[in-house]
C-alpha positions as CSV (number, residue, x, y, z in Angstrom):
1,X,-85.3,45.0,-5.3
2,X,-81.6,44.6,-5.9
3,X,-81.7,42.3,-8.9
4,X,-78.1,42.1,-8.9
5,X,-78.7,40.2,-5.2
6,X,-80.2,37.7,-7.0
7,X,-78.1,34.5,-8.4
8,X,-79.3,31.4,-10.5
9,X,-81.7,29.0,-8.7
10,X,-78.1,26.4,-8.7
11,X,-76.7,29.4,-6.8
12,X,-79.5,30.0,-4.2
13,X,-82.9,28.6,-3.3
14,X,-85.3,28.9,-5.3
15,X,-88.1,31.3,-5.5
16,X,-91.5,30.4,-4.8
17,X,-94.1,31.7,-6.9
18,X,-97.9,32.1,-7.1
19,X,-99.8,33.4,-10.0
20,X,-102.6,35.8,-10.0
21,X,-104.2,34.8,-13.0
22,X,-107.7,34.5,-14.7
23,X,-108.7,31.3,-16.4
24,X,-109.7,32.8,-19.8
25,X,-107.4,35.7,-20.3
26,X,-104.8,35.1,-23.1
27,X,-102.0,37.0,-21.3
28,X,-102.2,34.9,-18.2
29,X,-102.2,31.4,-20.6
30,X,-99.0,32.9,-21.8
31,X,-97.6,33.1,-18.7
32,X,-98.9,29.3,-17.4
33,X,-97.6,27.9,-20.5
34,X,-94.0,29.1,-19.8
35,X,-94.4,28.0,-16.5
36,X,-95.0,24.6,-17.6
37,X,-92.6,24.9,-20.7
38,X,-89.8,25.4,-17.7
39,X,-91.5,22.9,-15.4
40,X,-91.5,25.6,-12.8
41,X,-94.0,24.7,-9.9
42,X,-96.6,27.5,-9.0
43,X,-99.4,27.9,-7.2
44,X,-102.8,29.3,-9.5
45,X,-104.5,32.3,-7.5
46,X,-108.0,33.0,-9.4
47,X,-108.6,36.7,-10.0
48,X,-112.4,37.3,-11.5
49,X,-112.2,39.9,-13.6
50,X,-116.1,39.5,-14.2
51,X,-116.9,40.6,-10.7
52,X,-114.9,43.1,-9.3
53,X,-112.3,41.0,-7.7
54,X,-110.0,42.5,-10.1
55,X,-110.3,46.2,-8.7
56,X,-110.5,45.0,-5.1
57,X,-108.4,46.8,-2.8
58,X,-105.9,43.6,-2.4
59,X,-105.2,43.0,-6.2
60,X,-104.6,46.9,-7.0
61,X,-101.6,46.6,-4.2
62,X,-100.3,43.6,-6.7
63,X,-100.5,45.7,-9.8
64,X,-102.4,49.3,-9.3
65,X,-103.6,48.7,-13.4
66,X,-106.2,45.9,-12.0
67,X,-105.1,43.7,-14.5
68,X,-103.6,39.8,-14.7
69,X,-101.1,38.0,-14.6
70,X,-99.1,38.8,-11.8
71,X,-96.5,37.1,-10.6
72,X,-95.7,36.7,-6.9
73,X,-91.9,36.4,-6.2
74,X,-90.8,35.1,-2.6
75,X,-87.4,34.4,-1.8
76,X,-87.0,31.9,0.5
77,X,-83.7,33.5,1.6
78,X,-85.2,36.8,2.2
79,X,-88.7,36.0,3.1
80,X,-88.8,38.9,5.6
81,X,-88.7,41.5,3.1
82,X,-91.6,40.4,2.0
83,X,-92.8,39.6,-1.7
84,X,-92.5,41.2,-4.6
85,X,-95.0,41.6,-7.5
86,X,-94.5,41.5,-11.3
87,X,-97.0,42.1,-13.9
88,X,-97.6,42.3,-17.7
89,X,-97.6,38.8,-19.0
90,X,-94.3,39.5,-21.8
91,X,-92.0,40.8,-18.7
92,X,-93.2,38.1,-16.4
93,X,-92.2,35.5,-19.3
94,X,-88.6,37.1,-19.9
95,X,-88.2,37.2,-15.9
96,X,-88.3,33.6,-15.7
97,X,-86.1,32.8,-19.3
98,X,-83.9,34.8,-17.5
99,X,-83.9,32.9,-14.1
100,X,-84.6,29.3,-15.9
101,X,-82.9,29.9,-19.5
102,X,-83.6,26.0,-20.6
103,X,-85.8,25.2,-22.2
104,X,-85.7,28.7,-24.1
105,X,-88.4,30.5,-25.2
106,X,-86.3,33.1,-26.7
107,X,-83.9,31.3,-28.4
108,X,-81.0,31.8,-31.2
109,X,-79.2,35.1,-32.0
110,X,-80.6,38.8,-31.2
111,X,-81.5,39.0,-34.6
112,X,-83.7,35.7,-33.6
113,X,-84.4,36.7,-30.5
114,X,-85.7,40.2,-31.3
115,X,-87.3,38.6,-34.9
116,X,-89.7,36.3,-32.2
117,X,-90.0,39.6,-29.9
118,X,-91.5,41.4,-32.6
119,X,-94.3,38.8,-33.3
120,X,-95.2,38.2,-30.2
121,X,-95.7,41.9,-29.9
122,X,-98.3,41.9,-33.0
123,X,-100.8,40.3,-30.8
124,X,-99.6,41.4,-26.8
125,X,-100.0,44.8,-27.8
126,X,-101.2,45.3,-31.4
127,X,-104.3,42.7,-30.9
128,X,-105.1,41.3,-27.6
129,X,-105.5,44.6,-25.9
130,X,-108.0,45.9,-27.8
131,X,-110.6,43.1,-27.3
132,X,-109.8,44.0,-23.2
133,X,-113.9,43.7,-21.5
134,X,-113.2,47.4,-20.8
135,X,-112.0,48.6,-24.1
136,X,-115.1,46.6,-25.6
137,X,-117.3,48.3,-23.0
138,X,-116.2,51.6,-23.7
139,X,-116.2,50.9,-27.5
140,X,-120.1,50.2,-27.2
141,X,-122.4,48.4,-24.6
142,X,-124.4,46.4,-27.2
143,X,-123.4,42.9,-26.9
144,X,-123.5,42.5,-31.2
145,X,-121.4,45.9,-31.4
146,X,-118.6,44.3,-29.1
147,X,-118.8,41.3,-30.9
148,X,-118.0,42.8,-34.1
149,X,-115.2,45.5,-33.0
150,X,-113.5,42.4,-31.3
151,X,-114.1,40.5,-34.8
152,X,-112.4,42.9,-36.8
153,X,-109.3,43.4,-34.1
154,X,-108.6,39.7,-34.0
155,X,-109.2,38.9,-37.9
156,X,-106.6,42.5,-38.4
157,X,-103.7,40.9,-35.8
158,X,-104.1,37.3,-37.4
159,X,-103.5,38.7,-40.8
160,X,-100.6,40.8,-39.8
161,X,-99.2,37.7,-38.0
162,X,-99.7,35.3,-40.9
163,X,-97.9,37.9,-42.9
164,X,-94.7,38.2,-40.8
165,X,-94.3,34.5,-39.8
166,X,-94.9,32.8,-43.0
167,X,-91.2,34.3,-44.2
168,X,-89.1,32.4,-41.4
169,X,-91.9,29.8,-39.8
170,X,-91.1,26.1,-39.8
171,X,-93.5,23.7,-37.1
172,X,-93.6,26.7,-35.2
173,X,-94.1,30.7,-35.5
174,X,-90.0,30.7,-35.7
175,X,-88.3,27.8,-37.6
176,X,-88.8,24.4,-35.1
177,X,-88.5,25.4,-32.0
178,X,-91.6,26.5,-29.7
179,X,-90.8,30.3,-28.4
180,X,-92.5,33.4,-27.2
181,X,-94.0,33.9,-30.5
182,X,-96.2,30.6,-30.4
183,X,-97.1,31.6,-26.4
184,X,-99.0,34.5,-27.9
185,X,-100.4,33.0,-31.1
186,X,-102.3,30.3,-30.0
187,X,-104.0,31.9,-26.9
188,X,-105.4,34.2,-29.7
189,X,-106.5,31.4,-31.9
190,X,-108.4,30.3,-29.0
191,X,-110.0,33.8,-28.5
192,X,-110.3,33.9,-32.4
193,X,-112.5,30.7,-31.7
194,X,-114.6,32.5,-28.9
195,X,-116.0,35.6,-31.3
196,X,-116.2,33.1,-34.1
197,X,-113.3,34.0,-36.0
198,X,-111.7,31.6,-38.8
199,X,-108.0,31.1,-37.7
200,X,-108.2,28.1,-40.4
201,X,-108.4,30.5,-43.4
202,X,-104.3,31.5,-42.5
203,X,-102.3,28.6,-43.7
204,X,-99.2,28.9,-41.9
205,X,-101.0,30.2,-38.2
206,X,-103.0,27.0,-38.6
207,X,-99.8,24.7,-38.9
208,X,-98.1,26.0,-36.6
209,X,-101.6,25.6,-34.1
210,X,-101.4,22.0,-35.4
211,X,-98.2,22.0,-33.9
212,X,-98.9,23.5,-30.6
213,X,-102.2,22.0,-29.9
214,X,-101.1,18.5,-28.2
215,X,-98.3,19.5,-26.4
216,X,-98.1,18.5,-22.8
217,X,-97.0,22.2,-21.5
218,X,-99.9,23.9,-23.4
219,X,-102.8,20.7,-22.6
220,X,-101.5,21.2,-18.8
221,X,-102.0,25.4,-19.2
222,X,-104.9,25.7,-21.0
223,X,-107.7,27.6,-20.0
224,X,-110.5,24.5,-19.4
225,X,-107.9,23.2,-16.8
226,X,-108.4,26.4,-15.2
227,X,-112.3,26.9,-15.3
228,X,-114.2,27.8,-12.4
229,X,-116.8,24.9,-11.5
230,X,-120.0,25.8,-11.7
């Protein structure tokens, strides 16, 4: 796509979005979250990645890696062309700062900017990755054995995190403002709480949750909004 076709949504209609997403995976709370951070409408497409839906025919044409999120683009002025696809949850969430600036999850200078980049990036690709169901399958197919490697990733990300945000955090991962770096945190504190993982024991990581935890864009994203009925 020509992204230099594209204008701001004041310029043009807006896009209409849907996203592929499954209701427990960190990376696609990340992207809901800035969805409702930007009060961006969307509609929720289910992908199980416990079945095989994810490696279906129909969500390898979205993203040929089998993964979640991805982001369906259609725009309305242009619908013939048909839609376009976006994954991997931290280029998903700078598509849409980019198209909705306010509110800003990457706020401040580049310095800032690039400061909240890098601790997002401890856990997107330094710590979430790693406890993947397919990394963890490979790793050992013993139930206990998968249990502790994903221990040990999640316990080594949180420290690394904790070490790195407790020189510039204030309420948040960076100063007082909610960005980027809390939309990774705090889906990780929740997987922390799935393998039974202490968050608590980092001071700073578990003010900044205190901070997070209530908020009406992150209640309205979280995963038990999004769990499949029984």
């Amino acid at each position: 796509m020509n992204s230099a076709a594209w204008k701001t949504p004041s310029e043009k209609k807006m896009p209409k979005f849907k996203l592929y997403h499954y209701w427990r995976s960190s990376s696609s709370w990340r992207v809901r979250w800035a969805l409702e951070i930007k009060g961006i409408s969307y509609d929720a497409i289910p992908v199980n990645l416990l079945n095989g839906e994810s490696e279906s025919e129909a969500h390898l044409a979205r993203n040929p890696a089998g993964f979640v999120p991805v982001l369906e683009i259609v725009n309305p002025e242009n619908a013939l062309a048909g839609p376009e696809f976006l994954s991997e949850s931290l280029s998903i969430i700078r598509y849409l700062e980019d198209l909705f600036p306010e509110p800003a999850v990457l706020p401040g200078s580049p310095l800032d900017r690039a400061h909240i980049w890098s601790l997002a990036e401890v856990i997107n690709s330094g710590t979430q990755p790693i406890q993947n169901i397919p990394v963890m399958a490979l790793h050992s197919s013993e139930p206990a054995a998968q249990k502790l490697w994903a221990q040990h990733w999640i316990r080594h990300g949180l420290e690394v995190y904790e070490s790195l945000c407790s020189k510039q955090a204030g309420s948040f991962a960076y100063g007082n403002t909610l960005t980027l770096a809390d939309l990774c945190l705090i889906p990780q504190c929740y997987n922390a709480e799935r393998y039974e993982v202490d968050f608590r024991v980092f001071p700073t990581i578990s003010r900044i949750y205190d901070s997070c935890i209530n908020l009406v864009s992150l209640q309205k994203s979280h995963p038990d909004r999004f769990k499949p009925a029984l």
